[in-house]
Every structure is written in C-alpha cells, then in structure tokens.
C-alpha positions as a Python dict, from the first residue, in 0.01 Angstrom:
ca = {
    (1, 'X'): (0, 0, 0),
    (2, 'X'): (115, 325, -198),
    (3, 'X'): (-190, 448, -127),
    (4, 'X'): (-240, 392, 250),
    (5, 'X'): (107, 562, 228),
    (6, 'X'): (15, 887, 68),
    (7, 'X'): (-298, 883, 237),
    (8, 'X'): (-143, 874, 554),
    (9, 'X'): (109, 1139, 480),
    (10, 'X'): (-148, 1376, 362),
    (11, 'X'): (-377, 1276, 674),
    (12, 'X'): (-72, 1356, 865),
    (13, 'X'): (0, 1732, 752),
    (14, 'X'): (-395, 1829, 861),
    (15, 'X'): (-275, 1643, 1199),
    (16, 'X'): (22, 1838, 1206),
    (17, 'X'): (-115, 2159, 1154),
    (18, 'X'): (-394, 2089, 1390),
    (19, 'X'): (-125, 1972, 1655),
    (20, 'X'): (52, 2308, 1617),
    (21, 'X'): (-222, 2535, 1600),
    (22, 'X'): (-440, 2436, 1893),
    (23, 'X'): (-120, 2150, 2100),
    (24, 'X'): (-342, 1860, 2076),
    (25, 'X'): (-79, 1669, 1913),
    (26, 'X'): (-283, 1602, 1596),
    (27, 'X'): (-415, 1274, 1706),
    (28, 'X'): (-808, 1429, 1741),
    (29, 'X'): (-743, 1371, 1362),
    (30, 'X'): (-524, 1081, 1252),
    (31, 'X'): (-680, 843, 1489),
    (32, 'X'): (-1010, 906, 1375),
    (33, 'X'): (-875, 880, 999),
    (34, 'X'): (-698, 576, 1027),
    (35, 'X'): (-954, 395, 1218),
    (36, 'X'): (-1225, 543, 1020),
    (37, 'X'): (-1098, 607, 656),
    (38, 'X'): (-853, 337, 625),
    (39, 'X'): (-1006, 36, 852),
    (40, 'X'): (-737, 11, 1096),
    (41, 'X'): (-796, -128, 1433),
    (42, 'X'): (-817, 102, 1673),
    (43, 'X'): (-517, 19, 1871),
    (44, 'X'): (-329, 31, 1581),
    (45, 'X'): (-450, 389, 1470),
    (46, 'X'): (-369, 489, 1873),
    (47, 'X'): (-2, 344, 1872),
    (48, 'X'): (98, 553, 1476),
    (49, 'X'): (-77, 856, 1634),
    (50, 'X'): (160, 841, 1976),
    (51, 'X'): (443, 833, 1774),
    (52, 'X'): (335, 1146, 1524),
    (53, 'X'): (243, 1329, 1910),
    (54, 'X'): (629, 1318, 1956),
    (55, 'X'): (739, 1416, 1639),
    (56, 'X'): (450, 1742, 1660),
    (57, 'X'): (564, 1779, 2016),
    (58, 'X'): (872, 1812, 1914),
    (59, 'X'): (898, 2000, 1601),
    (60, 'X'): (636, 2244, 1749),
    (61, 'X'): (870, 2328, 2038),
    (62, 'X'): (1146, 2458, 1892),
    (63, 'X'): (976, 2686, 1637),
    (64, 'X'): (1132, 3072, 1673),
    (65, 'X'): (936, 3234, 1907),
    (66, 'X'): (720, 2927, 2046),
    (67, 'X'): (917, 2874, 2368),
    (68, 'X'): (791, 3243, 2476),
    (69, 'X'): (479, 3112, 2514),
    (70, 'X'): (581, 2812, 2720),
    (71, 'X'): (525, 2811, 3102),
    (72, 'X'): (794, 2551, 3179),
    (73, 'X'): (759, 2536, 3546),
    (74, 'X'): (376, 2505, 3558),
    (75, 'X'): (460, 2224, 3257),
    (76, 'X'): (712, 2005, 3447),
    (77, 'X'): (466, 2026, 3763),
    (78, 'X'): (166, 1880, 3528),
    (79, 'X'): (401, 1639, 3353),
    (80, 'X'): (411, 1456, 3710),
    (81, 'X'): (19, 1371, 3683),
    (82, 'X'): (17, 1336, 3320),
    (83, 'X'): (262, 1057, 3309),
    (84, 'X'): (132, 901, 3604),
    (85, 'X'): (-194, 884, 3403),
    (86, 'X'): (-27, 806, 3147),
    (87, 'X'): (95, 437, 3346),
    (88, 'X'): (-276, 391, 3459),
    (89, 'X'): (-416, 436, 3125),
    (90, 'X'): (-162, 204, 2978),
    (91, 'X'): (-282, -52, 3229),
    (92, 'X'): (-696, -23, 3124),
    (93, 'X'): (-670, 44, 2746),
    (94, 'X'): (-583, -290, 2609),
    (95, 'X'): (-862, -422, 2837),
    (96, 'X'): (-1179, -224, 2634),
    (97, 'X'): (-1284, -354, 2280),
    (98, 'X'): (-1270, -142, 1993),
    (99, 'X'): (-1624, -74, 1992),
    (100, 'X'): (-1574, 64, 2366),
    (101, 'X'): (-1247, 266, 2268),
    (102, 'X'): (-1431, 438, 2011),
    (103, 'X'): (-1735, 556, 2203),
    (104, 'X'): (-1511, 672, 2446),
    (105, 'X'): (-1322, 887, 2211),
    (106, 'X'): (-1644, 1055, 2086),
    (107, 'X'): (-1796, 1105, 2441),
    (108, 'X'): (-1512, 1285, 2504),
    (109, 'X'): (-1437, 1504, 2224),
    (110, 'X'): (-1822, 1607, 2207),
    (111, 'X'): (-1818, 1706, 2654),
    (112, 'X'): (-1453, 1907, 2572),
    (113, 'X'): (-1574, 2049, 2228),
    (114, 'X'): (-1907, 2202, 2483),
    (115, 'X'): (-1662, 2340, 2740),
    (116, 'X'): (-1437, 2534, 2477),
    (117, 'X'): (-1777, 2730, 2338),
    (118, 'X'): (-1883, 2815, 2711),
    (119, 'X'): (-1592, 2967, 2775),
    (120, 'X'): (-1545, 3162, 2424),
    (121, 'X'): (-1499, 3514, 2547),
    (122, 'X'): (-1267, 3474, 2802),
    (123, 'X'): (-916, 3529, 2744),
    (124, 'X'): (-777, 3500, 3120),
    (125, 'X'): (-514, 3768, 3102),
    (126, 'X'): (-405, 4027, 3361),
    (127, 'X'): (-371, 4403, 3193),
    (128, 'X'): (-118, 4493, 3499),
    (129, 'X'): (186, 4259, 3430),
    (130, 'X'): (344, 4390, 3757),
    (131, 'X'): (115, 4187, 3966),
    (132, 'X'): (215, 3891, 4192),
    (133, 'X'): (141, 3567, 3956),
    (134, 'X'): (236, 3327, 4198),
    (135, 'X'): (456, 2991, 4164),
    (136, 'X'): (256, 2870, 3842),
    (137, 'X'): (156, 3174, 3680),
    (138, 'X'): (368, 3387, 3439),
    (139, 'X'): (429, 3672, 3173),
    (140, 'X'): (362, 3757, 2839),
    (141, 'X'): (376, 3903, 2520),
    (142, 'X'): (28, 3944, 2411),
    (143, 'X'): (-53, 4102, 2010),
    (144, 'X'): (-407, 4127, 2101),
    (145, 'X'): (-388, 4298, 2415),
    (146, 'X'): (-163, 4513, 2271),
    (147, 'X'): (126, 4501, 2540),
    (148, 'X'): (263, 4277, 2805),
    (149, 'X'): (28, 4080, 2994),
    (150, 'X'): (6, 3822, 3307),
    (151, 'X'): (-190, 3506, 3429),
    (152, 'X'): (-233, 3326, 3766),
    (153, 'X'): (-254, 2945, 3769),
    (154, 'X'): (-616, 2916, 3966),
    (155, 'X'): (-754, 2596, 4118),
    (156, 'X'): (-438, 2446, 4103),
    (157, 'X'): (-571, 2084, 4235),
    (158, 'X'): (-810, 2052, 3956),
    (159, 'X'): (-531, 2169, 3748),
    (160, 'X'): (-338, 1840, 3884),
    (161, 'X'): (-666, 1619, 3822),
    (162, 'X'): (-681, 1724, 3491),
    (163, 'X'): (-349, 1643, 3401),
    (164, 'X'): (-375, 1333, 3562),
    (165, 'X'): (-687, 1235, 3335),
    (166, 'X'): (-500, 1387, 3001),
    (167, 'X'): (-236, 1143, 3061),
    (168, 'X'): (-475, 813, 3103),
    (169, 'X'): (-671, 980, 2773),
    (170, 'X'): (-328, 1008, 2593),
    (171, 'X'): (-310, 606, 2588),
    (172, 'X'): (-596, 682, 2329),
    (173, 'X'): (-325, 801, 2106),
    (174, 'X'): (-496, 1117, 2093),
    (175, 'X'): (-238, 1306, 2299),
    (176, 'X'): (-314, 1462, 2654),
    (177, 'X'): (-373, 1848, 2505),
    (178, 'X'): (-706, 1748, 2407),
    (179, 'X'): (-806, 1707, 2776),
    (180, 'X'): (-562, 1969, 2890),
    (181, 'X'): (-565, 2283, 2639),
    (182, 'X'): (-934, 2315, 2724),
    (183, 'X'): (-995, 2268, 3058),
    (184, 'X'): (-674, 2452, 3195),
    (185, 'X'): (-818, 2776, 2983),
    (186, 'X'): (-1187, 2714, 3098),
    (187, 'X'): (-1146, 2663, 3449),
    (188, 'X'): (-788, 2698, 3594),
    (189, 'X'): (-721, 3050, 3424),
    (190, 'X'): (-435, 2962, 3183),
    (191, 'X'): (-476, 3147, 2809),
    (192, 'X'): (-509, 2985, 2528),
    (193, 'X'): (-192, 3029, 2386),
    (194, 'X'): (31, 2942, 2708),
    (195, 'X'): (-215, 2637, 2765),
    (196, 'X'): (-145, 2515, 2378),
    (197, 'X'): (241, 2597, 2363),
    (198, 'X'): (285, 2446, 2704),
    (199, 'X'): (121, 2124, 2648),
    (200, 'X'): (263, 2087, 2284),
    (201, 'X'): (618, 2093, 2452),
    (202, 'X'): (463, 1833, 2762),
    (203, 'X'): (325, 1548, 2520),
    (204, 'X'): (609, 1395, 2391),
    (205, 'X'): (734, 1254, 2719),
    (206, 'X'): (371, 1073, 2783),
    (207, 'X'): (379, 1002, 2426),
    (208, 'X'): (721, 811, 2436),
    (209, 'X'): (599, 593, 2716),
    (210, 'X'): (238, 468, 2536),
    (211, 'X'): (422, 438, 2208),
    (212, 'X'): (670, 177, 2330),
    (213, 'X'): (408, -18, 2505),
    (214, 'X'): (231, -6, 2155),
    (215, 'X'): (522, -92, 1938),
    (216, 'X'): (591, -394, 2219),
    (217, 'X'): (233, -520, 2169),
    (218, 'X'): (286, -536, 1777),
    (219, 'X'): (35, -278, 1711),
    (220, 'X'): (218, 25, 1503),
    (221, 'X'): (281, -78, 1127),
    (222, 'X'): (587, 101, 1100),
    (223, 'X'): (550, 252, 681),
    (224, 'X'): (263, 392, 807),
    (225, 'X'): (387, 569, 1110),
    (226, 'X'): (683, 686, 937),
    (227, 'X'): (465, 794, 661),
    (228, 'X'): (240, 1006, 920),
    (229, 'X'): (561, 1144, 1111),
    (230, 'X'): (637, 1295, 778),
    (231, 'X'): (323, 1458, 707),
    (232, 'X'): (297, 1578, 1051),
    (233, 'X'): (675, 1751, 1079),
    (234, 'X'): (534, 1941, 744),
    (235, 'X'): (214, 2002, 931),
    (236, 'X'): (394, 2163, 1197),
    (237, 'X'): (563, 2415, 1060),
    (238, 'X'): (227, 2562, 878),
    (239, 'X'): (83, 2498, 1202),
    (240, 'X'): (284, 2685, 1392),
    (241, 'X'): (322, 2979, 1137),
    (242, 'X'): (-59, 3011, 1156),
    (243, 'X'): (-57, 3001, 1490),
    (244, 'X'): (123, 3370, 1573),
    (245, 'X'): (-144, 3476, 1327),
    (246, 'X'): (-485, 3399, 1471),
    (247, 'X'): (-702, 3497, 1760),
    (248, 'X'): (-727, 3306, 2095),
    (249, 'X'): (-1105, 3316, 2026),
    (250, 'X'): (-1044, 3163, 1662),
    (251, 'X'): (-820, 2940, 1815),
    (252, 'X'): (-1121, 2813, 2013),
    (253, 'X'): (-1364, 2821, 1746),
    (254, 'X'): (-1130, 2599, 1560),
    (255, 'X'): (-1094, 2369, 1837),
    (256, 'X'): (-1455, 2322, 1913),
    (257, 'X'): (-1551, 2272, 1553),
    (258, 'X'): (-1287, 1978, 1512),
    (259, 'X'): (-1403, 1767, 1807),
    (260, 'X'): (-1750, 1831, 1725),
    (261, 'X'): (-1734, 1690, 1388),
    (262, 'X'): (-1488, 1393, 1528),
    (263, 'X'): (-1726, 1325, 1805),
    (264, 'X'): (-2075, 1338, 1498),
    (265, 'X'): (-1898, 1049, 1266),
    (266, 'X'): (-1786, 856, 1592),
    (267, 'X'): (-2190, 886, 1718),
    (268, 'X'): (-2328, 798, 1389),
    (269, 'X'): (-2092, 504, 1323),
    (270, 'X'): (-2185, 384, 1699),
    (271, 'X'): (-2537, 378, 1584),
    (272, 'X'): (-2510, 163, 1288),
}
C-alpha cells in the first residue's frame, strides 16, 4: 500500500506539472498511470483523476500573474456547454466496459495530438491591440510578441460544440482541456496561452460534478486520491512557473508529444 501511495504521489507531480503547463488538468497522465502502471480499473483511475483536476484547477488559478491570461467571459460562456456535457457524459460512461473506455481514450488523444502539430506555427494574435475583439475576444500581454497583443473568438458555434464534447470527455477523468486547449487554438482563433489558462480555471466546476457521481458509485479509493491531490498541488506550482517561461510553439510540441505516447501504449495494449 506504501507503495501505491508514493507511486501515486510522484505520478501526481508529472500530472500536476502537465496540468499547469499545457490546462489539461493532468489527467492525460494519471489516468493512464493508474490504469496502466498500477492495475486499477478504469473507472477508478477516472474518479482519483477528477478530483486531482480540481485541486490543479484550482491551485493553477490563483498563481501571480495566471489570471492575466484568463478570458473569464469567453470561460463562463463555454462552462454552459461543458457542464452540460459534462451531465450527458455522466449518463453514457458507466454504460461502456473498460476495454471500450480505454480505446476511446487513445482514439482521442492520438486525433487531438494530430491537430496540435497541424496547427504548430500559428500563434493567433493580433499585432494592433486597438482593434475591435468583439464579445469573446480580449487583450494581452504577450513576451514573445514583444508588446501588447489581441485575439478574436472565431467560429464561435464550433467553439460551443467543442465545449460541449470536452465536458462529456471530462467524465473520462481526463479533464475537458484536453478536448478544449487544442481545438479552441486550432480552429476558433484563441492562443495558446489564453486557451490553457482559461480552461485550467473552467475544469474544476465539471470536475466537481463527475467526481461526486464517482465517489457515489464507490469508485475513488480515497489514500490514493489524497495521495495524487498532493503530488499534483506540488506539480502545479512547477507547472505553472515553467509555464511564463516557454514558447506557445513548445507548449504545443509538449502537448502533442504527451498524447501521442498516451495514445501508442493505449494502441499496443488494445492489441494484445
């Protein structure tokens, strides 16, 4: 048990930096460890990682300087669809077997690990922060750049479908950034960072909902949740610090790389 313990904890500081870095939540990690390294079921790996999504979510958000990056009105708008998904998800996830759960998880990361390369180069900021950014768009800060920038929200109902689909795909305990980080910066013109800051401050609430309808069901074994939330709240603050350091495009690199791998042991355990 001591063990499973530390190995959780440590499994929960890569999760937490992860989380941070890229606002995934960390659970494109821990579930794969727990269900993978240490034999879990994969509900049970799903219900631990919700609850480490609202400790990241929350530890993440009230780093100094984090909020700048935080579009709060385009996040509360989202949040609608997310945690509407979130309630549909809840309502199919318990009806799939693990086998089903798990090549559904690596589908998924490999498809969202292809969109982040194809859209590498592209950092979706306006030069000319004085332009109209509309209801959803905003303002910001930008190191690279090299001043202050701005971004329009584009192709806002996809923007509402996607959300909608992060929040079924959080009931995977994964956390919705996985779905929404990526495709809001491919396709709906949101940078990277404003898409990661914003969705690591949206997850908790769909988090909070899932992980009560795990912990109900009798599938979170509480020493090793607690065990991860500690890890993770470590993880976070590395996470975070890293974070102000490193290039959108690194940032994507680093994103792609981590679902690709999950998505290779999830494919080659599928074809045992």
């Amino acid at each position: 048990m001591i063990a499973a313990v530390l190995l959780t904890m440590g499994a929960g500081v890569v999760a937490g930096v992860l989380g941070a870095l890229l606002g995934l939540g960390g659970g494109v990690f821990l579930v794969p460890f727990l269900n993978l390294a240490l034999g879990l079921p994969m509900r049970t790996a799903s219900g631990i990682s919700l609850v480490t999504v609202i400790a990241t979510s929350s530890a993440t958000s009230a780093m100094p300087g984090r909020l700048r990056f935080v579009n709060l009105r385009l996040g509360m708008v989202l949040e609608i669809f997310t945690t509407v998904g979130g309630l549909v998800g809840l309502i199919f996830v318990h009806r799939f077997s693990d086998v089903t759960l798990q090549r559904i998880f690596g589908w998924l990361m490999a498809i969202i690990a292809l969109v982040m390369l194809s859209r590498l180069d592209r950092r979706n900021v306006i030069r000319d922060s004085s332009v109209d950014v509309g209801a959803l768009g905003g303002r910001f800060h930008d190191e690279e750049s090299g001043g202050d920038v701005a971004y329009r929200l584009r192709r806002a109902p996809l923007a509402f479908l996607i959300s909608f689909v992060a929040g079924a795909v959080s009931m995977l305990g994964i956390g919705g950034g996985i779905v929404k980080v990526p495709a809001l910066n491919a396709w709906c013109g949101v940078p990277m960072r404003i898409a990661a800051a914003t969705s690591a401050l949206m997850i908790a609430a769909t988090a909070v909902v899932g992980a009560i309808n795990y912990f109900v069901r009798g599938d979170i074994v509480p020493h090793l949740a607690a065990a991860a939330v500690i890890g993770v709240l470590a993880g976070s603050r590395i996470g975070a610090a890293l974070a102000a350091r490193t290039r959108a495009r690194d940032l994507k690199l680093l994103m792609a790389g981590v679902l690709a791998a999950v998505a290779t042991v999830y494919f080659l355990r599928a074809g045992r």
